[in-house]
N, CA and C atoms as a LAMMPS dump frame, in Angstrom:
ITEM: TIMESTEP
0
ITEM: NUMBER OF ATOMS
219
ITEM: BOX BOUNDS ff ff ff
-5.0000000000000000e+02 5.0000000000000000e+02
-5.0000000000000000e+02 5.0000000000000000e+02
-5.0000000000000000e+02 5.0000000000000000e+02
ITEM: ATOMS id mol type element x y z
1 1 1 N -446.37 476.199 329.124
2 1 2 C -447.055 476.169 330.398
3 1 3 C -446.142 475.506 331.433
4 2 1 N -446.19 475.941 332.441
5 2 2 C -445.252 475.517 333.826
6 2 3 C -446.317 474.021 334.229
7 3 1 N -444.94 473.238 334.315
8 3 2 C -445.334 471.916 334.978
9 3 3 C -446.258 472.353 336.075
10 4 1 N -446.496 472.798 337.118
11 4 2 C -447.226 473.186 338.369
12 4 3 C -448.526 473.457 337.876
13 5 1 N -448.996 474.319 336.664
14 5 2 C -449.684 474.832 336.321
15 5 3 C -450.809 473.889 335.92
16 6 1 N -450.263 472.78 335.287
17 6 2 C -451.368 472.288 334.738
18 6 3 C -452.407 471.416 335.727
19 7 1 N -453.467 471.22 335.591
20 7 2 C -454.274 470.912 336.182
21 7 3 C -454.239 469.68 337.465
22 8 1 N -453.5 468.353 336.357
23 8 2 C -453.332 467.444 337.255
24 8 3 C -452.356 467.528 338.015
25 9 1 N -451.195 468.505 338.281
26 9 2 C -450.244 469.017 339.368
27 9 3 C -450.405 469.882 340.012
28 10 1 N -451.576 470.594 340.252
29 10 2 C -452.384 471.918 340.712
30 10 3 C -451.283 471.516 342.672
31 11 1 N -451.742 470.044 342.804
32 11 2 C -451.175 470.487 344.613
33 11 3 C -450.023 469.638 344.847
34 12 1 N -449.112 470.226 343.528
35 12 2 C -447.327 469.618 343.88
36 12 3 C -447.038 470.578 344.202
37 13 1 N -445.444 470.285 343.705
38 13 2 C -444.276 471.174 344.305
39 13 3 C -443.164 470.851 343.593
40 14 1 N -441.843 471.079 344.03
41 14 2 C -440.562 470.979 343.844
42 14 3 C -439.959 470.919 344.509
43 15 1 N -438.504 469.501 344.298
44 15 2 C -437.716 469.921 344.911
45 15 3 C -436.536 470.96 344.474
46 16 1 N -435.311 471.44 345.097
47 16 2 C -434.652 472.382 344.624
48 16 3 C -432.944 472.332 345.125
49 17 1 N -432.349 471.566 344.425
50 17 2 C -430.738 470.992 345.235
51 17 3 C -429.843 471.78 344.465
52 18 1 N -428.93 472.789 345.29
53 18 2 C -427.972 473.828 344.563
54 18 3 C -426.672 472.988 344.429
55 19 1 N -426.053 472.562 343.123
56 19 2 C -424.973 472.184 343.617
57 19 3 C -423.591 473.413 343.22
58 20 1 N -422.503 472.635 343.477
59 20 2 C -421.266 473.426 342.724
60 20 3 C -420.634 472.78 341.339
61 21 1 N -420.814 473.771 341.078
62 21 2 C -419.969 473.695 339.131
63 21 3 C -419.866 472.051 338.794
64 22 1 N -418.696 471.416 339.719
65 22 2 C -418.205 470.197 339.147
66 22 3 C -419.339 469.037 339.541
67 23 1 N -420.366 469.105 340.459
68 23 2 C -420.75 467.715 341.095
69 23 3 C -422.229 468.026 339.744
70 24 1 N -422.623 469.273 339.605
71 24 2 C -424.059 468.977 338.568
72 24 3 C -424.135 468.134 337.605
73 25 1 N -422.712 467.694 336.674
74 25 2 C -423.293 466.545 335.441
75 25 3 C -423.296 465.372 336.196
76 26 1 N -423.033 465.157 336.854
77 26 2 C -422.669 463.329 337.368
78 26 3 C -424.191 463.24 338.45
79 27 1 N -424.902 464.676 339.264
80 27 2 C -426.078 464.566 339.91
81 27 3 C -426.814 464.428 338.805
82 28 1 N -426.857 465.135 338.136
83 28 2 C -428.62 464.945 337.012
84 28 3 C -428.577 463.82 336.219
85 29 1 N -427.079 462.974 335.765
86 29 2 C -427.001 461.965 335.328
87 29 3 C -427.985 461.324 336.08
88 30 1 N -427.645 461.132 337.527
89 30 2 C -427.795 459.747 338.736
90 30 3 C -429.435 459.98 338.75
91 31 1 N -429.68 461.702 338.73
92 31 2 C -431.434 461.659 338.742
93 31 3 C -432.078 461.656 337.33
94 32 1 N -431.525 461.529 336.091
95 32 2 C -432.542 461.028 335.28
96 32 3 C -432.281 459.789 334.985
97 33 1 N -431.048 458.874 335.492
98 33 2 C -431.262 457.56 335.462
99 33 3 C -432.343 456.809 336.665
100 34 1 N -432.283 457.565 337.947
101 34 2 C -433.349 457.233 338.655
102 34 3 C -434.715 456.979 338.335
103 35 1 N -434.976 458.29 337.898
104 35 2 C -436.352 458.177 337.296
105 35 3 C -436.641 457.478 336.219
106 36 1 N -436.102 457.356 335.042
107 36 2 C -436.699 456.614 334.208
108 36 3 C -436.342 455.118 334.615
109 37 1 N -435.753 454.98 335.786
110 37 2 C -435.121 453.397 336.525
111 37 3 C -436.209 452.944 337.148
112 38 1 N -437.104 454.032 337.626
113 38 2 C -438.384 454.398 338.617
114 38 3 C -437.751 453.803 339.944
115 39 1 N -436.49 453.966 340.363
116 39 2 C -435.651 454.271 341.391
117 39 3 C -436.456 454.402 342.623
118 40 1 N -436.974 455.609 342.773
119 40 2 C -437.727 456.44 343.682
120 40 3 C -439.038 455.613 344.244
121 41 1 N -439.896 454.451 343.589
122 41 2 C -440.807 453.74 343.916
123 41 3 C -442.01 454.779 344.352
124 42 1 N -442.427 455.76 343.907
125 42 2 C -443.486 456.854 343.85
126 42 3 C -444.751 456.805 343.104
127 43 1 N -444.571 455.95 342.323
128 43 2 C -445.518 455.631 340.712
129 43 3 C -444.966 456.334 339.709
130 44 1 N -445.954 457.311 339.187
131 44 2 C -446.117 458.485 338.854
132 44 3 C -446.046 459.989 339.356
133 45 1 N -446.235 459.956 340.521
134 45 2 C -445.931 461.063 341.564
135 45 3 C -444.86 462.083 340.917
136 46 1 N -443.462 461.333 340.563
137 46 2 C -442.428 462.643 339.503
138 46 3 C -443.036 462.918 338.333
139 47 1 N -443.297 464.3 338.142
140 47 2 C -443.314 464.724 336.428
141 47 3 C -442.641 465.691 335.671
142 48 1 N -440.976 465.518 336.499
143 48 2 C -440.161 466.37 335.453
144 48 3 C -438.96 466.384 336.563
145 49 1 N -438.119 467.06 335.616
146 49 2 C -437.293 467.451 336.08
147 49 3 C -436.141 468.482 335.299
148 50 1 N -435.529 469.04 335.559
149 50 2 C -434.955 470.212 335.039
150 50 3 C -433.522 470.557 335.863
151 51 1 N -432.436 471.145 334.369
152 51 2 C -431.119 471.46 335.302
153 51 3 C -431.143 472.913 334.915
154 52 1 N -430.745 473.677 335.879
155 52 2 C -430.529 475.617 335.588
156 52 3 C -429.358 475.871 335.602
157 53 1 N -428.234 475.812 334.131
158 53 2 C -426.88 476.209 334.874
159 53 3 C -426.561 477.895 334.886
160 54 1 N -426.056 478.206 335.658
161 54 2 C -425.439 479.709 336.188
162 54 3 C -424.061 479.696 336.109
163 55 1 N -423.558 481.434 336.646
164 55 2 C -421.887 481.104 336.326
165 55 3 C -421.32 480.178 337.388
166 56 1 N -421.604 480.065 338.719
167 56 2 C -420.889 479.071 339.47
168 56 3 C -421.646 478.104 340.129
169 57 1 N -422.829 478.139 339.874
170 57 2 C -423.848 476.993 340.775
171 57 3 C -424.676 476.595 339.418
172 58 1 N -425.067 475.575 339.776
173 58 2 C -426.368 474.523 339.267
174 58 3 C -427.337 474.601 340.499
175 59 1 N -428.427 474.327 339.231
176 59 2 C -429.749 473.801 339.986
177 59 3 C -430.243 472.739 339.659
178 60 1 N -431.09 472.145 340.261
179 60 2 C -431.61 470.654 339.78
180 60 3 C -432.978 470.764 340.849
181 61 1 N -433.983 470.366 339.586
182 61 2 C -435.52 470.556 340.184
183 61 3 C -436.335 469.442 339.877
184 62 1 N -436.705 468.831 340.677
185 62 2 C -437.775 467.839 340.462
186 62 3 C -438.914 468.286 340.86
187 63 1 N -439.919 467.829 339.482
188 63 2 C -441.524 468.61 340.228
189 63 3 C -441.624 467.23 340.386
190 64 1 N -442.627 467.182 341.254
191 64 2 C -443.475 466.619 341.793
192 64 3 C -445.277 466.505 341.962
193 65 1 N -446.102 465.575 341.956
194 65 2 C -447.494 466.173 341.362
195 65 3 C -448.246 466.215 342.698
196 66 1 N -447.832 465.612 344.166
197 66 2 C -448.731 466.124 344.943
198 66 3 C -447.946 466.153 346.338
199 67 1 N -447.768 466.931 347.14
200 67 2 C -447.183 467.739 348.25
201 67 3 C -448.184 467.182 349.581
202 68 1 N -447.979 466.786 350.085
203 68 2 C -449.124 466.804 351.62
204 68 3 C -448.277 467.326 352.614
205 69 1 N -448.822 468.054 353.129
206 69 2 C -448.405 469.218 354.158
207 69 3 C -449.348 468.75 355.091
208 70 1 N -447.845 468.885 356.731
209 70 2 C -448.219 468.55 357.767
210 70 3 C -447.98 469.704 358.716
211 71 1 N -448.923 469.605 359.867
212 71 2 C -448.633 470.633 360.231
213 71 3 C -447.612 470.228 361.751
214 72 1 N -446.554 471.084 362.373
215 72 2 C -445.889 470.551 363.319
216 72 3 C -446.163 471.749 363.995
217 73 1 N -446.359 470.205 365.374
218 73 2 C -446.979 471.295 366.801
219 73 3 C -446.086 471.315 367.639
């Protein structure tokens, strides 16, 4: 089941940072030492995170369990 999916993350999100080839091990290092550092000062608010490697880019995704959307006038 997708992190988003489950009930108590119904109104998160993700973030989504593309990097290049060489900077992805030393970023996801710095963000799963963050989080389990609880770095971020959120509570609980992070509940995951994930790396996607491809042939020349990385991805790096943090869900998140609740999003508040503003609206700009």
């Amino acid at each position: 089941m997708d992190l988003l999916q489950d009930e108590a993350n119904k109104r998160g999100g993700k973030w989504i940072i593309r990097l290049k080839k060489g900077l992805a091990s030393r970023c996801w290092e710095n963000l799963i030492l963050a989080i389990l550092g609880e770095q971020f000062m959120v509570g609980d608010e992070i509940c995951g995170a994930v790396i996607s490697i491809r042939y020349q880019v990385r991805f790096l995704k943090n869900f998140i369990k609740f999003v508040a959307l503003e609206r700009a006038d």
